[in-house]
C-alpha positions in Angstrom: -87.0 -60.0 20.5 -85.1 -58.7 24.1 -83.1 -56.5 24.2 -79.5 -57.6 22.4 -77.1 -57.3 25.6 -73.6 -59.4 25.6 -75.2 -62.5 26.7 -77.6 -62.2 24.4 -75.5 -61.6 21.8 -73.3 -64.6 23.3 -76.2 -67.4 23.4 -77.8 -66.5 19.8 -77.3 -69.0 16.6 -76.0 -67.6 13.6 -78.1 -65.5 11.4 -79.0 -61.6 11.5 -80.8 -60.1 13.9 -82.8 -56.6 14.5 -82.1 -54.8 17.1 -84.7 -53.4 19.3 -83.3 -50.5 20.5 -81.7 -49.5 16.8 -84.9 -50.8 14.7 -82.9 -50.0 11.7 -79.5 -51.6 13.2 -78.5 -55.4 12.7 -75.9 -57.8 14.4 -75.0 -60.5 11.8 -73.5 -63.8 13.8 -71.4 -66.0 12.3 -69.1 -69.5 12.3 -65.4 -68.3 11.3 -61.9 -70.1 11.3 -63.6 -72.0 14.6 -64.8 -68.6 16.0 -67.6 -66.5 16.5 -67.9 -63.2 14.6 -70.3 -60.3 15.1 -70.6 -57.4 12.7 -72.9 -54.4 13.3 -75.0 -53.9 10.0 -76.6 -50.9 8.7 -79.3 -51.1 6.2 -80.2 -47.9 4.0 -81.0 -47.5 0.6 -78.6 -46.0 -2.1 -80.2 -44.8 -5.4 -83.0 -47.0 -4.8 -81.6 -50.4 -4.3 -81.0 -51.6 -0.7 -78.0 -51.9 1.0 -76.2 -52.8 4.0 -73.3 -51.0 5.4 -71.0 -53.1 7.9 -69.6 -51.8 10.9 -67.0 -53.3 12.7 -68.0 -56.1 15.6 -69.9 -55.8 18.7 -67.8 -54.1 20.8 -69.2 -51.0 19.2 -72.6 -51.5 20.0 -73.4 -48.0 22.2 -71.9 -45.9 20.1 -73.0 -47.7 17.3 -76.3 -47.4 18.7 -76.6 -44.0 19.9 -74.9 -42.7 15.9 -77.4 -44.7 13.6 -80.7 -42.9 16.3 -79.1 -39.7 15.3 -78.5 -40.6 11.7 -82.1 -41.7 11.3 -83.6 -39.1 13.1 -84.2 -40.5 16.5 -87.1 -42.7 15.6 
């Protein structure tokens, strides 16, 4: 998949993507009250089971970005 910039973001359907600058970083889309919403999603596992922590909407996505490399040790 390219690179997830604003326009990107902007012209995707619904669902969850990956992406490819984060691997482990995800940017769920969805339908709301007649809007679109974007939330930032974090997948990690806690005591063995998976799960996904949510972070705010796109708006946050250099930041974002730059803390989850860090946090995952710049892979």
């Amino acid at each position: 998949m390219p690179r997830l910039t604003d326009s990107r973001v902007q012209s995707l359907p619904s669902g969850e993507y990956t992406d490819p600058v984060a691997k482990d970083l995800q940017i769920c889309i969805r339908e709301a009250r007649g809007r679109r919403v974007h939330s930032w999603l974090l997948p990690y596992k806690w005591q063995g089971a998976p799960v996904r922590i949510k972070r705010g909407d796109k708006t946050l996505s250099l930041a974002l970005r730059l803390r989850t490399r860090s946090l995952r040790g710049n892979r």
